[in-house]
ROTORVEX-560565 format. One record per residue (C-alpha): residue number from 1; residue in three letters; x, y, z. Coordinates in steps of 0.25 Angstrom, whole numbers, plus 5000, padded with zeros to 4 digits. Layout:
{rec NUM,'Ala',{X,Y,Z}}
...
//
This chain:
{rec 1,'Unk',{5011,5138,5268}}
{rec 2,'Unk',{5027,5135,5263}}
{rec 3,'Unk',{5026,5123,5273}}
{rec 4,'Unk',{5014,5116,5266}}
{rec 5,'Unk',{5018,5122,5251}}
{rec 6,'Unk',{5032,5117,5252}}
{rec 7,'Unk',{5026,5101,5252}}
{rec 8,'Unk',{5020,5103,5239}}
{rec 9,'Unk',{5027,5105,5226}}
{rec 10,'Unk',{5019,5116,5221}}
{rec 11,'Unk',{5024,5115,5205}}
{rec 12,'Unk',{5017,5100,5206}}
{rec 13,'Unk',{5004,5106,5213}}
{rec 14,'Unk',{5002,5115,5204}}
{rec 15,'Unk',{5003,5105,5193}}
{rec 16,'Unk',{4994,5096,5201}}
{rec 17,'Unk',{4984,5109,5204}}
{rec 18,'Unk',{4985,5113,5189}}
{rec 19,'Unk',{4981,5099,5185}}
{rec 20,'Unk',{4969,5098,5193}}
{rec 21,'Unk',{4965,5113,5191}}
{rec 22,'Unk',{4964,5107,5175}}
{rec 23,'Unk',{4953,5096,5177}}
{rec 24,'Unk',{4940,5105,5178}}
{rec 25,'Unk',{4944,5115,5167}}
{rec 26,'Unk',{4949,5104,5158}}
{rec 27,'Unk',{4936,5095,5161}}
{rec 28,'Unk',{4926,5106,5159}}
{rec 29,'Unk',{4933,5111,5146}}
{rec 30,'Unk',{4933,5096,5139}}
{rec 31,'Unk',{4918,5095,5144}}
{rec 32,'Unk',{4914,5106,5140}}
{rec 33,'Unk',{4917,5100,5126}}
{rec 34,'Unk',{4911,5087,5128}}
{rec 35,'Unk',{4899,5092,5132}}
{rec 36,'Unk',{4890,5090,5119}}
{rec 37,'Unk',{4895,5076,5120}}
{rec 38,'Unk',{4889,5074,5135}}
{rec 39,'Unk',{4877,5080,5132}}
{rec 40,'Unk',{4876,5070,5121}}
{rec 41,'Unk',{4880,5059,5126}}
{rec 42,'Unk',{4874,5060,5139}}
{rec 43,'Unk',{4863,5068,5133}}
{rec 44,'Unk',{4864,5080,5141}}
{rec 45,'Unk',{4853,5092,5142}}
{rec 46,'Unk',{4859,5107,5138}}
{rec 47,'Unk',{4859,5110,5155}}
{rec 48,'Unk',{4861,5098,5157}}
{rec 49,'Unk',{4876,5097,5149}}
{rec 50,'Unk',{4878,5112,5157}}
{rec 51,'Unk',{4878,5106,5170}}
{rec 52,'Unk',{4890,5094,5167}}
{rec 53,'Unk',{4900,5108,5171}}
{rec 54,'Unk',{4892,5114,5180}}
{rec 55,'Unk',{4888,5102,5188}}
{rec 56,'Unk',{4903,5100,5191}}
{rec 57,'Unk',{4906,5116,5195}}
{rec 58,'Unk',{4895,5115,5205}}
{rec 59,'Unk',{4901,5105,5213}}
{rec 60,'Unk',{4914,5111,5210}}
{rec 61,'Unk',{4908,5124,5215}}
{rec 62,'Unk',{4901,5121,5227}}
{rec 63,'Unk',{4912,5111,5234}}
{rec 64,'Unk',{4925,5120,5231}}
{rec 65,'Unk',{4926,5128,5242}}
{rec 66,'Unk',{4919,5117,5251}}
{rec 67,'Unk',{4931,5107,5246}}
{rec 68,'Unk',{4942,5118,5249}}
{rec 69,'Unk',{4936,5121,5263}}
{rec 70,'Unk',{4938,5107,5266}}
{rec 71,'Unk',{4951,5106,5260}}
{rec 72,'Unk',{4957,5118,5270}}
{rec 73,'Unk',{4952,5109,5281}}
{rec 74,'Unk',{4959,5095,5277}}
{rec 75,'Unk',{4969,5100,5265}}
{rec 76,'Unk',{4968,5102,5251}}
{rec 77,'Unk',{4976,5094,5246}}
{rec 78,'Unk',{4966,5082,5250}}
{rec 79,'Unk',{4955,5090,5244}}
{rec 80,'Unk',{4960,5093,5230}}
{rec 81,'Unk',{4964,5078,5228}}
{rec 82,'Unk',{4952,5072,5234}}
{rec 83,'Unk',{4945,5083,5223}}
{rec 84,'Unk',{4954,5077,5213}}
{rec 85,'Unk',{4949,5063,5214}}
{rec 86,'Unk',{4934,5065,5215}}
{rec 87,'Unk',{4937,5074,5204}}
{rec 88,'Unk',{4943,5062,5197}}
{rec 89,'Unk',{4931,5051,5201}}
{rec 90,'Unk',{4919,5058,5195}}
{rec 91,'Unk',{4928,5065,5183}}
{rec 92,'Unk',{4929,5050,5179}}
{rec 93,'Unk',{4915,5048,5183}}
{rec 94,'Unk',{4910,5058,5175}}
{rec 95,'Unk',{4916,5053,5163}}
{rec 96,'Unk',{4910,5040,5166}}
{rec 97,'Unk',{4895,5047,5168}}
{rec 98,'Unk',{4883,5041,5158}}
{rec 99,'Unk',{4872,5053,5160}}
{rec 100,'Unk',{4873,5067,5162}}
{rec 101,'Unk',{4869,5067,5176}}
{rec 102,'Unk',{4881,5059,5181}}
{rec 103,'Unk',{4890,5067,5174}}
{rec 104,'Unk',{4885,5077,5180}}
{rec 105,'Unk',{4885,5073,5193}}
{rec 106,'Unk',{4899,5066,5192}}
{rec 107,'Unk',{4904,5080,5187}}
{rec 108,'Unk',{4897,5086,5200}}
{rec 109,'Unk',{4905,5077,5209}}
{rec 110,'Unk',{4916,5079,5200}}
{rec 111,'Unk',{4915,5093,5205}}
{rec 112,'Unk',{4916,5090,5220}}
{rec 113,'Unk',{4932,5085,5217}}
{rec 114,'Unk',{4935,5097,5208}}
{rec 115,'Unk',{4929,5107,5221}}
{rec 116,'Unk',{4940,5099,5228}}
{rec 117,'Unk',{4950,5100,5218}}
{rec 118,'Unk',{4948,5116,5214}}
{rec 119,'Unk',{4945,5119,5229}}
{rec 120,'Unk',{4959,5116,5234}}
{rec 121,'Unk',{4968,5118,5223}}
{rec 122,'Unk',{4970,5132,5221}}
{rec 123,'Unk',{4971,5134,5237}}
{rec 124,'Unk',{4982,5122,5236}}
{rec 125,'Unk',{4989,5129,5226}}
{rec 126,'Unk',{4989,5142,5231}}
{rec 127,'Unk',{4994,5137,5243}}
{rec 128,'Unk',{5005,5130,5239}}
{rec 129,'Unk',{5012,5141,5227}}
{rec 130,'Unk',{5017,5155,5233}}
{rec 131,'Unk',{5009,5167,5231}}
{rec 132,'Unk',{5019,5174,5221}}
{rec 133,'Unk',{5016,5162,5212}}
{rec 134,'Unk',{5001,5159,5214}}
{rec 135,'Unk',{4997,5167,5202}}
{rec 136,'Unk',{5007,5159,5193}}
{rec 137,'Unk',{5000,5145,5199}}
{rec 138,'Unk',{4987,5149,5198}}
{rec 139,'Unk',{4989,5153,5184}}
{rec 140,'Unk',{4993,5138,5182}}
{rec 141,'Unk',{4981,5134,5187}}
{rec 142,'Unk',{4974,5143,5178}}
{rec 143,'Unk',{4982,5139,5167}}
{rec 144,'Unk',{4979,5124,5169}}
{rec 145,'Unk',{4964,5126,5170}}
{rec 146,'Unk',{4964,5134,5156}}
{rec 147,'Unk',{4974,5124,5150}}
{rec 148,'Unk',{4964,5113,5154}}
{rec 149,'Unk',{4952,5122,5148}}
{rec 150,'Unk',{4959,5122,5136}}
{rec 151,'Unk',{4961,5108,5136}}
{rec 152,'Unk',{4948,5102,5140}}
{rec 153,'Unk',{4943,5107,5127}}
{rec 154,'Unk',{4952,5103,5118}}
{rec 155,'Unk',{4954,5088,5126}}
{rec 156,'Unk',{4939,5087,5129}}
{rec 157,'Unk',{4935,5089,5116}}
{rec 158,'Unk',{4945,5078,5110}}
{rec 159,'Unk',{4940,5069,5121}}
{rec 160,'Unk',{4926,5071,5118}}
{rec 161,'Unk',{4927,5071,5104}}
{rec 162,'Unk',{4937,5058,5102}}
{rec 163,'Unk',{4933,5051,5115}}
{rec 164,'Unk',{4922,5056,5124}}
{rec 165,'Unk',{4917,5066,5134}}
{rec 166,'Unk',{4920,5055,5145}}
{rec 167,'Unk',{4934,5056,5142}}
{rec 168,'Unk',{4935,5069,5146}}
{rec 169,'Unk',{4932,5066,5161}}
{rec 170,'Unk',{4941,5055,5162}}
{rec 171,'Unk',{4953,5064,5156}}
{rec 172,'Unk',{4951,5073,5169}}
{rec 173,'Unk',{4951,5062,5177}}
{rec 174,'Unk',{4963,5057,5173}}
{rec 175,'Unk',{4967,5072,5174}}
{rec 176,'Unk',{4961,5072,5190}}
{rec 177,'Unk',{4969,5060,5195}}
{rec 178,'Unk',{4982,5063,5189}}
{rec 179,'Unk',{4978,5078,5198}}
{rec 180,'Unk',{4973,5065,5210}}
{rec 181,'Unk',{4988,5059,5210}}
{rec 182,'Unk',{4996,5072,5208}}
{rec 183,'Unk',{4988,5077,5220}}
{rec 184,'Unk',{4991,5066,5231}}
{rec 185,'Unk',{5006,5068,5227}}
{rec 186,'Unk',{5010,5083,5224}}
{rec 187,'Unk',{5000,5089,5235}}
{rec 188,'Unk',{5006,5087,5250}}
{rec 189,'Unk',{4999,5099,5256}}
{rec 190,'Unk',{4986,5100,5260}}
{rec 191,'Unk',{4985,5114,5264}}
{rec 192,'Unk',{4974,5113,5275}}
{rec 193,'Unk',{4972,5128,5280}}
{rec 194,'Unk',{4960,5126,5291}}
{rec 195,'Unk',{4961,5112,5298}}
{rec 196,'Unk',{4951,5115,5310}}
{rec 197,'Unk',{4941,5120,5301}}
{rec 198,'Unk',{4928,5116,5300}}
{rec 199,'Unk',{4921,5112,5285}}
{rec 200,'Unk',{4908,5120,5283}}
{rec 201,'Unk',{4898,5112,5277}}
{rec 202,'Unk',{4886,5121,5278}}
{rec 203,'Unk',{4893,5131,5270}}
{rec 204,'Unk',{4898,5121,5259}}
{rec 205,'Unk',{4884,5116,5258}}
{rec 206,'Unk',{4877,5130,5257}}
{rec 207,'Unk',{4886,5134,5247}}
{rec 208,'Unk',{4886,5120,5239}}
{rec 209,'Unk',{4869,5125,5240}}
{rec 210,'Unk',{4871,5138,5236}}
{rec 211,'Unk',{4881,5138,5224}}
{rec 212,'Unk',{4875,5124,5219}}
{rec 213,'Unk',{4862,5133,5221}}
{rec 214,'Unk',{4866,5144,5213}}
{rec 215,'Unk',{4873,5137,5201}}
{rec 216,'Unk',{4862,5128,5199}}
{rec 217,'Unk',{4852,5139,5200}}
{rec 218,'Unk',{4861,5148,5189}}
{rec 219,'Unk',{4862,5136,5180}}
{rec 220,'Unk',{4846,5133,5180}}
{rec 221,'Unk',{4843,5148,5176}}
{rec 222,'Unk',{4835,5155,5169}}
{rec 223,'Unk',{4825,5143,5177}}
{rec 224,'Unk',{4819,5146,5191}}
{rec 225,'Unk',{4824,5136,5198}}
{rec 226,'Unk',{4838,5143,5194}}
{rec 227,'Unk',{4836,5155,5200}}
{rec 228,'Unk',{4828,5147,5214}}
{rec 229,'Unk',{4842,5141,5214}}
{rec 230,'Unk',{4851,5154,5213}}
{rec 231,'Unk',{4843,5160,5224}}
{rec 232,'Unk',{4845,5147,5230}}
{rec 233,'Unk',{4859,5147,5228}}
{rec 234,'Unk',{4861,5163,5233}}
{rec 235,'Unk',{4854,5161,5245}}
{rec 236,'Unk',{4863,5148,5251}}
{rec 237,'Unk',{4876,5156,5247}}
{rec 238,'Unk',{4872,5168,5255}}
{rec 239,'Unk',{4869,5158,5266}}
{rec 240,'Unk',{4882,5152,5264}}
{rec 241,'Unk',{4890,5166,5266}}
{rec 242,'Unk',{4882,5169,5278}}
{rec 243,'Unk',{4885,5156,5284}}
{rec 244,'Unk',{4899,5156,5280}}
{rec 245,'Unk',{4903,5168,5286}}
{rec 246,'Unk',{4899,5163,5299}}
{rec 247,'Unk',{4907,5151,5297}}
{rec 248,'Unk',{4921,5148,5305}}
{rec 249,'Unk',{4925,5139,5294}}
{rec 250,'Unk',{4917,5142,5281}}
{rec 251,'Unk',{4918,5133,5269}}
{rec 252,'Unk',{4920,5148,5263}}
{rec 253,'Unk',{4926,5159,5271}}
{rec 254,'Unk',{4915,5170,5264}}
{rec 255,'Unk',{4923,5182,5273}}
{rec 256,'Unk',{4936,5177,5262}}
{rec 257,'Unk',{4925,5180,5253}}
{rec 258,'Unk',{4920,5192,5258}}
{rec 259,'Unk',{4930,5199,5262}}
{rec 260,'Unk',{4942,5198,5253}}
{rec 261,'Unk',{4937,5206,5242}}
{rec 262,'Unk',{4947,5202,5232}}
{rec 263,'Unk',{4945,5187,5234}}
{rec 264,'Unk',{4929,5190,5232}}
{rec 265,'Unk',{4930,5197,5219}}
{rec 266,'Unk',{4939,5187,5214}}
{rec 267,'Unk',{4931,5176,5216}}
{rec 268,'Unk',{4919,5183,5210}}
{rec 269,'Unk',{4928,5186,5199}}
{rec 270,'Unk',{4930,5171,5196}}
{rec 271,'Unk',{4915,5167,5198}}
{rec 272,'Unk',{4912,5179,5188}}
{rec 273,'Unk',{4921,5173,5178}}
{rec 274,'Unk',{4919,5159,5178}}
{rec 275,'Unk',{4905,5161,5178}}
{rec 276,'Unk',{4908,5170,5165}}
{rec 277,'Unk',{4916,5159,5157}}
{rec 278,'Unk',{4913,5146,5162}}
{rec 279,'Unk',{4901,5143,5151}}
{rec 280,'Unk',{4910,5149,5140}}
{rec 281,'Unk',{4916,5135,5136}}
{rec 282,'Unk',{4903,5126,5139}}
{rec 283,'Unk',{4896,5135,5132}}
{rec 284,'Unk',{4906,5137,5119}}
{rec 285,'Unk',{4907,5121,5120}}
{rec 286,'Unk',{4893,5120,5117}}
{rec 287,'Unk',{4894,5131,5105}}
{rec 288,'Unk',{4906,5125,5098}}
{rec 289,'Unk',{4899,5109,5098}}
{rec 290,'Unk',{4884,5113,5098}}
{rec 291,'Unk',{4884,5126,5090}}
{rec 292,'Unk',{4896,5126,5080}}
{rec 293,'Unk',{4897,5109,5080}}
{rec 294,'Unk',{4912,5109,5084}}
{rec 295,'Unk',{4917,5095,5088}}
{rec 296,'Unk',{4922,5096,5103}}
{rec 297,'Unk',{4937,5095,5099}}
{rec 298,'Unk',{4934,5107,5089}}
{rec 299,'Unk',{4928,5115,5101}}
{rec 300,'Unk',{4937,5112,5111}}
{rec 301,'Unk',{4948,5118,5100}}
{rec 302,'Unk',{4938,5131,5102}}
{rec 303,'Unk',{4937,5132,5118}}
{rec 304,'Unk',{4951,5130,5119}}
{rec 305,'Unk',{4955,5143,5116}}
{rec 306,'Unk',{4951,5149,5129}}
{rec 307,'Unk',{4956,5138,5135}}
{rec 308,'Unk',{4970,5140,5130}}
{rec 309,'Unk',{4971,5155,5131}}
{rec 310,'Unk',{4966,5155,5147}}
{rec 311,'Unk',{4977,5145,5149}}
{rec 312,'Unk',{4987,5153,5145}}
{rec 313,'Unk',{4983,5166,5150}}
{rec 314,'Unk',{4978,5161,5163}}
{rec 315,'Unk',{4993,5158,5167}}
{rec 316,'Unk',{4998,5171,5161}}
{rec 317,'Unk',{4987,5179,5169}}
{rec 318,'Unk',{4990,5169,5184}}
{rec 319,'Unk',{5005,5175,5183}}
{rec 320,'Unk',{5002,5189,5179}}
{rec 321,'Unk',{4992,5190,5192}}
{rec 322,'Unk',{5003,5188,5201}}
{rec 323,'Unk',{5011,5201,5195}}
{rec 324,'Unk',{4998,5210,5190}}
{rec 325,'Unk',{4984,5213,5195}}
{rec 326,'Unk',{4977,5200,5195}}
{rec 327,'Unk',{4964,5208,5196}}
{rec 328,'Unk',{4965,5215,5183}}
{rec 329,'Unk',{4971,5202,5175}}
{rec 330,'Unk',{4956,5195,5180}}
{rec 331,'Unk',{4949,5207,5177}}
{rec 332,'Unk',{4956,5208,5164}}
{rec 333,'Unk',{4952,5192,5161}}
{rec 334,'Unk',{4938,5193,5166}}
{rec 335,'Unk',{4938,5206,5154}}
{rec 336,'Unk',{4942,5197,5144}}
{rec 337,'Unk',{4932,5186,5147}}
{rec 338,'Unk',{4921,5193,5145}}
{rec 339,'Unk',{4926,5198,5133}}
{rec 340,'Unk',{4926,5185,5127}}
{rec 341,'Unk',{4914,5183,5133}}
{rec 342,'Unk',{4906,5194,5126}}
{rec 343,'Unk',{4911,5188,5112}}
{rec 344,'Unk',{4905,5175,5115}}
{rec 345,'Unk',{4893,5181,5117}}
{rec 346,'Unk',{4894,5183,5102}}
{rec 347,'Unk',{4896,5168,5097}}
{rec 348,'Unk',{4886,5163,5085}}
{rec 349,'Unk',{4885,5151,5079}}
{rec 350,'Unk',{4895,5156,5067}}
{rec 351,'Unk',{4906,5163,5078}}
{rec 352,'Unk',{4918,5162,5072}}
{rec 353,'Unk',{4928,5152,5079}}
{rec 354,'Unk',{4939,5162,5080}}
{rec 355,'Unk',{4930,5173,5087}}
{rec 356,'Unk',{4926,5162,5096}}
{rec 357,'Unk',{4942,5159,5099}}
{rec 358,'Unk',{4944,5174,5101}}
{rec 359,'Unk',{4934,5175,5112}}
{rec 360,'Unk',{4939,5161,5119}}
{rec 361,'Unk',{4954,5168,5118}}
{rec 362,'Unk',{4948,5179,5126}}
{rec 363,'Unk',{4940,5171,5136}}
{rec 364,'Unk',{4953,5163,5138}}
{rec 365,'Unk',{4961,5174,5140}}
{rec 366,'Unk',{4952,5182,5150}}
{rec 367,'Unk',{4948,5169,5159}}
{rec 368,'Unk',{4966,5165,5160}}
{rec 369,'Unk',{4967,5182,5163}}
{rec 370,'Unk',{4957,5181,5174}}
{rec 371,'Unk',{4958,5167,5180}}
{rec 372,'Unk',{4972,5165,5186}}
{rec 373,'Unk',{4972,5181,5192}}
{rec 374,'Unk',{4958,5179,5199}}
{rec 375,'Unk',{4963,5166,5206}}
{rec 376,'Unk',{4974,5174,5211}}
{rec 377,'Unk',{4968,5184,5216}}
{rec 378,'Unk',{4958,5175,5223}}
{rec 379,'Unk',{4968,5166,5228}}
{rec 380,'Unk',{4978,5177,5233}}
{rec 381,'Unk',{4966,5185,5238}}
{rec 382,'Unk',{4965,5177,5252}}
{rec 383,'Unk',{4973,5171,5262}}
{rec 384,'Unk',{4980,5157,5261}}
{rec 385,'Unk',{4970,5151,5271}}
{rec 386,'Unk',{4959,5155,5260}}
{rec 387,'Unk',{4966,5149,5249}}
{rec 388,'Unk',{4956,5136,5249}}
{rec 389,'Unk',{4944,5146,5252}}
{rec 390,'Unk',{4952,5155,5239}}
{rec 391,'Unk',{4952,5142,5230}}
{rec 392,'Unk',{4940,5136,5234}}
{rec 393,'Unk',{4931,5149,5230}}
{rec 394,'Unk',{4938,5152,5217}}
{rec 395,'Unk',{4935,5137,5213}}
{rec 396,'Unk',{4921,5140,5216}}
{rec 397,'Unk',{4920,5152,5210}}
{rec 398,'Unk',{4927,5145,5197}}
{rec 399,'Unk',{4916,5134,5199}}
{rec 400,'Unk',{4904,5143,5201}}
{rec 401,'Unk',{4905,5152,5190}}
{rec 402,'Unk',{4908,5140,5180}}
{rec 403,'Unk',{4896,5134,5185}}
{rec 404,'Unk',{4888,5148,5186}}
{rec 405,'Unk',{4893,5147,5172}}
{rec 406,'Unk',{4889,5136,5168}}
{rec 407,'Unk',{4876,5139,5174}}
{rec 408,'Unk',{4875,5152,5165}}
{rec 409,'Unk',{4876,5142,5151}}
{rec 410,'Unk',{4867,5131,5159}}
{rec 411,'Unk',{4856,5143,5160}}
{rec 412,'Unk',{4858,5147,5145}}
{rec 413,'Unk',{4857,5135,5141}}
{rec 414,'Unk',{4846,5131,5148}}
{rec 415,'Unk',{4839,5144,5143}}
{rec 416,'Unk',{4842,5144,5128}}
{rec 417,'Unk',{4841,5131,5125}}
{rec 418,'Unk',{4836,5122,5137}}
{rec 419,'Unk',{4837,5108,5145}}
{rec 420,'Unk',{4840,5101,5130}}
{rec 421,'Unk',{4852,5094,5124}}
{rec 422,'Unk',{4862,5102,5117}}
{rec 423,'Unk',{4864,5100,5103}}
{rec 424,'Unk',{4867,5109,5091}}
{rec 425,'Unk',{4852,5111,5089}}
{rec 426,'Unk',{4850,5121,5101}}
{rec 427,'Unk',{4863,5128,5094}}
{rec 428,'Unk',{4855,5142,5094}}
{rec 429,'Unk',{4852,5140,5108}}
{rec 430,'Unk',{4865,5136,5113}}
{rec 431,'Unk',{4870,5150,5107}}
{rec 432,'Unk',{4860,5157,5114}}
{rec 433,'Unk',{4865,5151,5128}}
{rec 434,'Unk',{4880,5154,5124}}
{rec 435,'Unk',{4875,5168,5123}}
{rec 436,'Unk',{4868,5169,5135}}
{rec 437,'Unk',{4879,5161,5142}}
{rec 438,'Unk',{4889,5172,5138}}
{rec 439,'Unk',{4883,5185,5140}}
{rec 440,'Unk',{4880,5180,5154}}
{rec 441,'Unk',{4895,5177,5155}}
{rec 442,'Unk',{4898,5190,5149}}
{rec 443,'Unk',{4889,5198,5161}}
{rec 444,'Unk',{4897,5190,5171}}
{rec 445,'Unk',{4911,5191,5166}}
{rec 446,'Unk',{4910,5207,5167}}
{rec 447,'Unk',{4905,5206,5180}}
{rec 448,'Unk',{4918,5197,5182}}
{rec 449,'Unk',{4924,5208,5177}}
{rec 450,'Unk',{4921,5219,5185}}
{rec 451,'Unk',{4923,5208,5199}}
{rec 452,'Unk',{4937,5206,5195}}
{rec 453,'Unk',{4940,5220,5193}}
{rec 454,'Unk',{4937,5227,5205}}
{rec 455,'Unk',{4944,5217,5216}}
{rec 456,'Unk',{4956,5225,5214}}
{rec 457,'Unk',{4950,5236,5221}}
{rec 458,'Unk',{4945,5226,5231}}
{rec 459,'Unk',{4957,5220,5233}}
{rec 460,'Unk',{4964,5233,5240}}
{rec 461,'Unk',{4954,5235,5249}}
{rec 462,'Unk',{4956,5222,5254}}
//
């Protein structure tokens, strides 16, 4: 570990990770904003305009621990560069896209570089900066991916608003090949750990089938072709456990997963809560353009406010979990959420501005609480040899319950107001899947809460 750390300067990686860690939240922040201006220009459906994020997290989802199971074999430091620059082709791609269907394909093989990137580039970090200190860097990640989300809004509704929504892809490309360059240059490691390993291709494929299966199927809810899917989906992931545990070199090591309790709850800690907040900016987005006929520079002023307030708290909380219980500062963070949660589910049509702000501050301050505590907890959880395997299934945990979230609005949507272009006529419907959204999210995020609580019991028997 000291031999192949001393190579690389870690103060530069962790600019370089920082950096890289900022594209997706920054991109889907400043989407989010231009999305009335897709769906008009390209003129987009109400499911349809849902699946631009989702179809990205899919792929994202699916091909992350896939890509860091490959990167332990031939090095990660290959892997996150080569995830850089496909994320950089078909970001530009995307920007150049004429119909919604490309777009939404390029941002699905856009997804296949991010599962690179986010696969590796927590395991390469951790690697690399001493375990004393691995709160304080992970809370600079975190910090970097709120201080984007508070960005994207702000710059992607300026984009959109005096440029274009295309602009917005070709800023993140710009973004990803300064991340390319710095890559080759700063990162001399590759940090194989299994080098006479084999790769697993029928377990990547069955669970590409199962969780493509499952999202796809939550997300064409309340229809019966959503719930054939689900069980569709349930079904291959149970097949894909059984098979793995009788693997020699599983894409996922499911006894990790089994049997280090505090590595299990924390992962389901994470999918609980990003399946409970996800939605929260598409769907205000939608609110403050459709609904109360805010320009997207006005609204980005809004949603910046969590943005802002997780940034700031998210490093505070990353430091405190290397000298206090990290499992009470998560729990804590998981109680505010739904706090704020529970407000939303009380916006109108007439909600005042500054209740709306109150409840972003404190969706803000519970999501920085929780985030850089429960990434610690995970990652210090295991073994260095399961760094990649630690990395790899927070990404997709992330990835999945954004999509799982996503796949909430999507059902909402597609209940209360249908397979229709958006507009401000169907105002009184979009409130009504904003509710529905939100209470669903609420339910969750109190389950979160109880799944973050009680690993600290866990974790002594362990």
């Amino acid at each position: 570990m000291e031999e192949t750390s001393s190579k690389t300067n870690t103060g530069l990686l962790l600019f370089i990770i920082c950096l890289g860690a900022s594209l997706v939240p920054f991109m889907s922040s400043a989407l989010n904003l231009a999305l009335p201006d897709i769906n008009k220009d390209l003129s987009l459906s109400a499911v349809m305009s849902g699946w631009i994020p989702t179809s990205y997290m899919l792929s994202t989802a699916i091909l992350q621990i896939p890509c860091a199971r490959i990167a332990d074999m031939i090095g990660r430091r290959k892997v996150f560069i080569g995830g850089v620059v496909l994320f950089f082709i078909f970001t530009v791609l995307s920007g150049l896209a004429t119909t919604g269907t490309i777009l939404i394909v390029y941002r699905f093989l856009s997804g296949i570089g991010s599962a690179m990137m986010f696969g590796t580039s927590t395991a390469i970090l951790t690697s690399s900066v001493p375990a004393e200190k691995r709160g304080m860097a992970l809370g600079a990640i975190a910090a970097t991916v709120y201080f984007s989300l508070a960005a994207g809004p702000f710059v992607g509704g300026m984009l959109t608003e005096y440029f274009n929504w295309h602009s917005i892809f070709f800023v993140s490309a710009a973004m990803s090949l300064i991340v390319a360059v710095g890559g080759m240059l700063i990162i001399k490691d590759d940090w194989k750990e299994e080098t006479r390993s084999k790769f697993d291709l029928v377990g990547s494929v069955l669970f590409a089938i199962g969780i493509s299966a499952l999202i796809f199927g939550f997300s064409e809810l309340p229809h019966v072709r959503g719930f054939i899917f689900i069980g569709i989906g349930i079904v291959v992931l149970l097949l894909f456990a059984f098979y793995e545990k009788k693997q020699e070199f599983p894409v996922f090591n499911i006894r990790v997963f089994l049997e280090n309790r505090v590595f299990r709850l924390s992962s389901l800690s994470a999918l609980i809560n990003y399946s409970a907040t996800f939605a929260i900016s598409f769907m205000l987005s939608l609110y403050l353009q459709y609904v109360r006929g805010l320009s997207p520079r006005d609204a980005g002023f809004i949603l910046i406010i969590q943005s802002i307030v997780m940034a700031v708290v998210s490093l505070r909380s990353g430091r405190l979990s290397d000298k206090m219980s990290a499992t009470f500062l998560a729990t804590l963070g998981m109680a505010i959420i739904a706090v704020g949660l529970f407000g939303l589910c009380f916006i109108s049509e007439t909600t005042s501005y500054y209740f709306l702000g109150a409840v972003l501050f404190l969706l803000g301050l519970g999501f920085g609480i929780f985030s850089s505590p429960n990434t610690n907890i995970i990652m210090s959880s295991v073994e260095k040899k399961h760094y990649g395997l630690a990395s790899a299934t927070m990404g997709t945990m992330r990835l999945t319950g954004q999509a799982f979230s996503m796949g909430i609005a999507i059902m909402a949507i597609s209940i209360t107001i249908g397979n229709v272009e958006l507009s401000p006529a169907v105002h009184s419907q979009l409130m009504s899947s904003m509710r529905i959204t939100f209470i669903i999210c609420l339910v969750l995020c109190l389950f979160g809460v109880y799944a973050s609580s009680v690993r600290e019991k866990k974790k002594k028997s362990v």
